[in-house]
C-alpha positions as CSV (number, residue, x, y, z in Angstrom):
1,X,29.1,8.1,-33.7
2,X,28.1,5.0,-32.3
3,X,28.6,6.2,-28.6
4,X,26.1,8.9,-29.6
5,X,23.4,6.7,-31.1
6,X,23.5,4.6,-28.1
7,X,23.2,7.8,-26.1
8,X,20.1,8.9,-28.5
9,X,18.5,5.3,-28.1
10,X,19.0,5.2,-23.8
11,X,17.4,9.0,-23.7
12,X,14.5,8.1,-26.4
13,X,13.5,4.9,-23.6
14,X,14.3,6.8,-20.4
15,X,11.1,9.6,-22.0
16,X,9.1,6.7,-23.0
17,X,9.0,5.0,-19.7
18,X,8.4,8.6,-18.5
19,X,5.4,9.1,-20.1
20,X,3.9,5.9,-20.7
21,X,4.3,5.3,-16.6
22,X,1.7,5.5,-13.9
23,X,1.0,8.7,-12.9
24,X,1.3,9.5,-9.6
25,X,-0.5,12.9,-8.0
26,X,0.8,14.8,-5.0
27,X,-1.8,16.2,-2.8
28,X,-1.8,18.4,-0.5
29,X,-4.1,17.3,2.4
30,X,-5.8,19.5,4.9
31,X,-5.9,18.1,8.9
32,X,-9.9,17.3,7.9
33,X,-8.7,14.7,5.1
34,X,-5.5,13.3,7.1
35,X,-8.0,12.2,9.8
36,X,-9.8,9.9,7.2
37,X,-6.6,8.1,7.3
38,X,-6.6,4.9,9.4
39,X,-3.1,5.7,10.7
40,X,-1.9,3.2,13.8
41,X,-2.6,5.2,17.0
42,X,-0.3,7.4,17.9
43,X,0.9,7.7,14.3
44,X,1.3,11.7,12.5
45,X,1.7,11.8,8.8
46,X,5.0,14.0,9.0
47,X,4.9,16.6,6.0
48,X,2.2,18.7,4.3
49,X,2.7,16.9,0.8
50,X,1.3,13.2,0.5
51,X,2.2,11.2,-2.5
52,X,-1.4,9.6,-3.1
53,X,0.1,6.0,-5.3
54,X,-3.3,4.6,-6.7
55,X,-3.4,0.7,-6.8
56,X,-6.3,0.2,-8.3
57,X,-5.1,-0.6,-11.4
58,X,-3.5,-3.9,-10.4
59,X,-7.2,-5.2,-10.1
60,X,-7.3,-5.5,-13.8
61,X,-4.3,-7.6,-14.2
62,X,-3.5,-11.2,-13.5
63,X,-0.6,-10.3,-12.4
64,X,0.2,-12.7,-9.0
65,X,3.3,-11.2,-6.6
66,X,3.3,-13.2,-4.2
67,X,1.8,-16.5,-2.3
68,X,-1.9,-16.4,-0.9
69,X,-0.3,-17.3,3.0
70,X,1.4,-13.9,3.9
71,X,2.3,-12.6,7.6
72,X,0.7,-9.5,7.6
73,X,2.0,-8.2,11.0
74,X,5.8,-9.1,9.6
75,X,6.9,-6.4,11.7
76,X,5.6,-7.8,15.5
77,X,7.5,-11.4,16.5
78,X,4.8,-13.0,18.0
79,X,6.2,-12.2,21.4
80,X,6.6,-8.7,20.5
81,X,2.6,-8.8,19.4
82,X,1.7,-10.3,22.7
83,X,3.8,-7.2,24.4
84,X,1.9,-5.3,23.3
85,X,-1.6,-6.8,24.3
86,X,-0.3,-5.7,27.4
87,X,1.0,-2.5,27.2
88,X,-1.4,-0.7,24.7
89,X,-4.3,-2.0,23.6
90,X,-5.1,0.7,21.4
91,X,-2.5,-0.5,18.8
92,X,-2.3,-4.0,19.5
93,X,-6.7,-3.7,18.4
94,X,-5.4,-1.6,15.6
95,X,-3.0,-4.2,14.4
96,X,-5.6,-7.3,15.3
97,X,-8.2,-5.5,12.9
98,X,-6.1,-4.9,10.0
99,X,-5.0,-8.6,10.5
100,X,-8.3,-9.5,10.4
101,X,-9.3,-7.6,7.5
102,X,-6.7,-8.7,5.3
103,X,-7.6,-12.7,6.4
104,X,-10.9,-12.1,5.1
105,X,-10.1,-10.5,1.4
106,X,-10.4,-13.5,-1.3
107,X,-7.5,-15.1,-2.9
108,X,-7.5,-12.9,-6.3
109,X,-6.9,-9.8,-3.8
110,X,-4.2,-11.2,-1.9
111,X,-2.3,-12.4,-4.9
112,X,-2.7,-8.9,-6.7
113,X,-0.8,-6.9,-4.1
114,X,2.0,-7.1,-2.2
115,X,1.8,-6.9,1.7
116,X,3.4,-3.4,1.5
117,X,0.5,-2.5,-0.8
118,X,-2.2,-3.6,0.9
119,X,-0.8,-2.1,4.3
120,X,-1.0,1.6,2.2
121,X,-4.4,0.7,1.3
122,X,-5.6,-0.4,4.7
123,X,-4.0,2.9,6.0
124,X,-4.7,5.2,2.9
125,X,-7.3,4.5,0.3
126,X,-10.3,4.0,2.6
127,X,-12.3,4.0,-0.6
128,X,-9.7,1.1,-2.5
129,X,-9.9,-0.8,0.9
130,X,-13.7,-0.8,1.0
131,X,-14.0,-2.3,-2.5
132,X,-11.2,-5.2,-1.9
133,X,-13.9,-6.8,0.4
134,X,-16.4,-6.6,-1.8
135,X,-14.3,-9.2,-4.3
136,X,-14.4,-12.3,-4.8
């Protein structure tokens, strides 16, 4: 009896976390939407379904995740980065320019997302992207 209660209670939280969740929509894009991305060069979103995750909501929290000093190109050393100066220009301007957007968004932005999030922003929610700048 009591196995089954605790059963009844883990199902009844498992729906309510279900349904009280963020949504999140799968799209479907056409090649005239995917090139509204600002993909690295070079990059092909692989698959015809997208899973669009819509951040916005974490504007209207004061929730902090991390520090304000992050390394937004954690995935170049800084030998690596200069490597590729050198060898293609196209990415490593690609990678300079998101750098350099994320330097300039204020303090409130930075601590509102993680690095991850704001990297699917730069890349994905050119309208999300646009209005971080505009903060303060």
């Amino acid at each position: 009896m009591k196995r089954n209660f605790t059963l009844l209670v883990l199902l009844i939280a498992l729906i309510s976390s279900l349904s009280y969740g963020q949504k999140d929509t799968k799209h479907t894009y056409s090649s005239q939407q995917i090139e509204k991305f600002n993909l690295p060069p070079g990059a092909k979103l692989m698959g015809k379904n997208y899973e669009y995750v819509d951040y916005s909501y974490k504007l209207n929290t004061t929730y902090s995740n991390e520090l304000v000093s992050k390394n937004y190109l954690f995935k170049f050393t800084v030998e690596e980065f200069n490597i590729l100066k050198n060898k293609n220009k196209e990415a490593y301007l690609y990678y300079q320019n998101a750098n350099n957007y994320f330097i300039r968004l204020s303090d409130k932005v930075k601590k509102a997302f993680t690095v991850n999030e704001l990297w699917y922003i730069y890349m994905y929610d050119q309208k999300l992207k646009k209005h971080l700048t505009l903060i303060k």
